[in-house]
C-alpha positions as CSV (number, residue, x, y, z in Angstrom):
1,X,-112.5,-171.0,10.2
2,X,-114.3,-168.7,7.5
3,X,-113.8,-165.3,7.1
4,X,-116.1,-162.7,6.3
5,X,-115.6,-163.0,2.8
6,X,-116.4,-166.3,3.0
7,X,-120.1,-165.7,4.2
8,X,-122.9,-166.1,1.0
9,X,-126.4,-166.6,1.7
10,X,-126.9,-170.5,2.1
11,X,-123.9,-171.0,3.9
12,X,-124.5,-173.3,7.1
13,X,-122.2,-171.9,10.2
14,X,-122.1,-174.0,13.4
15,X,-122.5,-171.2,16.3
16,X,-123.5,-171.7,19.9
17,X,-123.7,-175.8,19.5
18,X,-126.0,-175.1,16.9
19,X,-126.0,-174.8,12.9
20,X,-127.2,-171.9,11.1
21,X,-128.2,-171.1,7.7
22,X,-127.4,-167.4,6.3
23,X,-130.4,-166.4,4.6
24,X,-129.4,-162.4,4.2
25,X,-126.1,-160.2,4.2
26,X,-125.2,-157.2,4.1
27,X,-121.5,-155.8,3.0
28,X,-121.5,-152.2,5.3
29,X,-118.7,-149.9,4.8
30,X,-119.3,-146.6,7.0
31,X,-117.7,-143.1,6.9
32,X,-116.4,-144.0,10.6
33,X,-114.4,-146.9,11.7
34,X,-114.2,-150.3,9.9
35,X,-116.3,-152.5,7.3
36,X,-118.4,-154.9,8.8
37,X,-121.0,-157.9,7.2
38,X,-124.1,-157.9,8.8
39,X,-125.9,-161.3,8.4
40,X,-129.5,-163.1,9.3
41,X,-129.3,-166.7,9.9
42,X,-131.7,-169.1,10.5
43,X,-131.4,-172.3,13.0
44,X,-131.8,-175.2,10.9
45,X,-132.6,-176.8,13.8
46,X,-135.5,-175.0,15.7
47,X,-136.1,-172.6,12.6
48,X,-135.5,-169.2,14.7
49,X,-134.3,-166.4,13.0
């Protein structure tokens, strides 16, 4: 299993039965509370975002 430090764009994650491509992240470390990697993947499958 990856971790978050792990995620670049163009890696492929299988999630849901499906595999998806991350096309965007985002590193976010608030004032409050814990960091956190906000991503956009695209199904390789369907093509969704």
């Amino acid at each position: 299993m990856a971790s978050t430090s792990d995620i670049r764009n163009g890696l492929c994650i299988r999630y849901n039965n499906d595999i998806y491509k991350v096309i965007e992240f985002l590193h976010v470390k608030p004032g409050k509370g814990p960091a956190f990697v906000r991503t956009k993947m695209k199904s390789v499958t369907n093509g969704k975002v």
